[in-house]
C-alpha positions as CSV (number, residue, x, y, z in Angstrom):
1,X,0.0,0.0,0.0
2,X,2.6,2.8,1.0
3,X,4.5,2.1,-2.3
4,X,1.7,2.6,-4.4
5,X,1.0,5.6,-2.5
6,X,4.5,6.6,-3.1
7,X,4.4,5.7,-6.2
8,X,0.6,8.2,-7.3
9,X,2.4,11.1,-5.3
10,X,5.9,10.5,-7.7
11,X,3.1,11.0,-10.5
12,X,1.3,14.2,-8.6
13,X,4.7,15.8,-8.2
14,X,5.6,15.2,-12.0
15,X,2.4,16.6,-12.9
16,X,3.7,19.7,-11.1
17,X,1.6,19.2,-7.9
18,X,2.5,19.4,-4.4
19,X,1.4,16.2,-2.3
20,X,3.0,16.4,0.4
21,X,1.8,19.6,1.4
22,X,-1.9,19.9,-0.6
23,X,-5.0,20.3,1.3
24,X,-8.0,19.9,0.1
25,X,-11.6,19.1,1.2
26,X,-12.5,15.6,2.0
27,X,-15.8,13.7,2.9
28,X,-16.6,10.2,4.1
29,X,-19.5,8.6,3.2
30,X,-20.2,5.1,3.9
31,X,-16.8,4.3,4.4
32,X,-15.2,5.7,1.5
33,X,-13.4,8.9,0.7
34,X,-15.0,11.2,-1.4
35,X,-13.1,13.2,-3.9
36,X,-15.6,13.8,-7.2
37,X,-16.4,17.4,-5.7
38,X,-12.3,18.5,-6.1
39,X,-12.5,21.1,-9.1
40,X,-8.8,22.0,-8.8
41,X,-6.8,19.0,-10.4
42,X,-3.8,19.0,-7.9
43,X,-6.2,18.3,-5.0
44,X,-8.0,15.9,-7.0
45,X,-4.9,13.9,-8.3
46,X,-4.1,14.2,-4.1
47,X,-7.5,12.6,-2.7
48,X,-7.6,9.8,-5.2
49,X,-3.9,8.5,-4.1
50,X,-4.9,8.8,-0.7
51,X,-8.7,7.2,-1.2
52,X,-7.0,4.4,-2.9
53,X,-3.9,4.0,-0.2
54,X,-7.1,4.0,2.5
55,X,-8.6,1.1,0.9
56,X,-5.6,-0.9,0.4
57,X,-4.9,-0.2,4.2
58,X,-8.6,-0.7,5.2
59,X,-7.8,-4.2,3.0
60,X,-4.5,-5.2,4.4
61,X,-3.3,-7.1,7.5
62,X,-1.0,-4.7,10.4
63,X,1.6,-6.4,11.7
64,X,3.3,-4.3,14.7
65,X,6.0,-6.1,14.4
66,X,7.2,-4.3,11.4
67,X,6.5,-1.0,12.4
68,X,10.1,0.4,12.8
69,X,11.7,-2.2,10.6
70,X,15.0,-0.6,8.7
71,X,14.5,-0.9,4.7
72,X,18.2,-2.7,4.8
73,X,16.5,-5.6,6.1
74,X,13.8,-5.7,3.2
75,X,16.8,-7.1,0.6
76,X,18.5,-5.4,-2.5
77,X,15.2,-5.4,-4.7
78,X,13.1,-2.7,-4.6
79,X,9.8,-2.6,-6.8
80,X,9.5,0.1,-9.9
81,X,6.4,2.6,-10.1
82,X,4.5,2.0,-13.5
């Protein structure tokens, strides 16, 4: 999930936006992020990486045990953005 999200802010940035820093107005209804009311297309671009990094983490298992592990450990490989 976080490399994906990584990976739609790389694409935000190139697009000349901001991501790491962009507000924008968010709503939550029935358990899911809203975005479709976002008229400016940096905070749009913004709320869909982050509606679609909430899902994945809504989806995926937590495992505390990784939660300060060093990315030396993780091997030489590293996956590519698409």
């Amino acid at each position: 999930c976080c490399h994906r999200h990584d990976c739609c802010y790389d694409t935000a940035e190139k697009e000349g936006c901001n991501p790491k820093v962009q507000r924008y107005q968010w709503a939550c209804e029935h358990n899911t992020v809203r975005c479709d009311n976002l008229t400016d297309r940096c905070e749009k671009m913004v709320c869909l990486c982050d509606q679609e990094a909430a899902k994945c983490w809504g989806a995926a298992p937590y495992n505390p045990h990784f939660i300060l592990w060093p990315d030396f450990l993780c091997g030489q490989t590293h996956p590519t953005c698409h």
